[in-house]
C-alpha positions in Angstrom: -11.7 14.7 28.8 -13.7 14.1 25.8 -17.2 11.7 26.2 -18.2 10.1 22.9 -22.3 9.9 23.6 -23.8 6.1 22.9 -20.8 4.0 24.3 -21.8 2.2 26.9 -20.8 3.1 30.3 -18.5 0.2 31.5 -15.7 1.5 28.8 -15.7 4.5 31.2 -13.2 4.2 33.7 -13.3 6.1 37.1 -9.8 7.9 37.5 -7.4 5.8 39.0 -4.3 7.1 41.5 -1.0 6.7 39.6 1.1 5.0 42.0 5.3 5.6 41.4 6.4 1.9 40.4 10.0 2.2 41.8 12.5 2.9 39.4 14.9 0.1 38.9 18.9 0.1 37.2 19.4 -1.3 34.5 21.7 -4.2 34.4 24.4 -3.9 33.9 26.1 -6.1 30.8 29.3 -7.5 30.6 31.6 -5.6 27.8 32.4 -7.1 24.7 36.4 -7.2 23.3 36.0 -4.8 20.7 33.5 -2.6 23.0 36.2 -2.2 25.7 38.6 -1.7 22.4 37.1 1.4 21.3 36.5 2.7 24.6 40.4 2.7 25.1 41.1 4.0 22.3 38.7 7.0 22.6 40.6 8.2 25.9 43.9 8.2 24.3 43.8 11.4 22.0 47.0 10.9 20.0 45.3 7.8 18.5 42.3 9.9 17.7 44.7 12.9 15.8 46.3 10.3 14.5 43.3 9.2 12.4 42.4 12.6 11.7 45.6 12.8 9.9 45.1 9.7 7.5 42.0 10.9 6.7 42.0 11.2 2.7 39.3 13.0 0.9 38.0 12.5 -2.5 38.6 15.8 -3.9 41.3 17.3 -5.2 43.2 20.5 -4.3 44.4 23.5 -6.1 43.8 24.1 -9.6 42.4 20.1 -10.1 39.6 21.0 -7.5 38.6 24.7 -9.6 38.8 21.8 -13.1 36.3 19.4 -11.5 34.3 22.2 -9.8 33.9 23.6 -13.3 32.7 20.4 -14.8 29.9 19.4 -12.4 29.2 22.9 -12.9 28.4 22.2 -16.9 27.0 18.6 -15.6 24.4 20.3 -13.3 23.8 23.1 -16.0 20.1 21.5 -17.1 19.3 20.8 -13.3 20.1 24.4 -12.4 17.8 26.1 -15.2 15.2 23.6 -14.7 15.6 24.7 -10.4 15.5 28.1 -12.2 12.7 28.0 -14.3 10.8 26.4 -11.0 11.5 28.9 -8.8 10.8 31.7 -11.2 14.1 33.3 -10.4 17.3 33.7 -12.3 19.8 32.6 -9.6 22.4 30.4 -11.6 22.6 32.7 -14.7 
């Protein structure tokens, strides 16, 4: 323990004995509709593949995913020699 010379004494306090306040549950809330709505649904795992599977994603495939890839690629062109130039090393070249 650190003592900081010219504070007065009464800040000081002798050590106290932690006592173990008993530990108490919490209490226990009633569930709301759509709580007890997502709660079913998470147990039923053909609901949960089922969004999986309607999941869409907003990149293309095939040969339109290698066209967009190659634009950003000219988009970020400036931003890449700039991260170049920074780093001192010719990674995007």
């Amino acid at each position: 323990m650190v003592s900081i010379q010219r504070l007065p004494t009464s800040i000081h306090s002798p050590h106290k004995p932690r006592a173990n306040k008993p530990v108490q549950a919490p209490v226990a809330a009633e569930q709301t509709v759509v709580a007890k709505a997502v709660a079913k649904s998470v147990r039923d795992p053909e609901l949960i593949q089922d969004a999986h599977s309607k999941i869409q994603y907003d990149e293309p495939e095939g040969k339109n995913r290698q066209a967009l890839d190659s634009y950003m690629g000219v988009m970020y062109q400036n931003r890449k020699e700039e991260l170049s130039s920074l780093v001192g090393v010719d990674v995007y070249v």
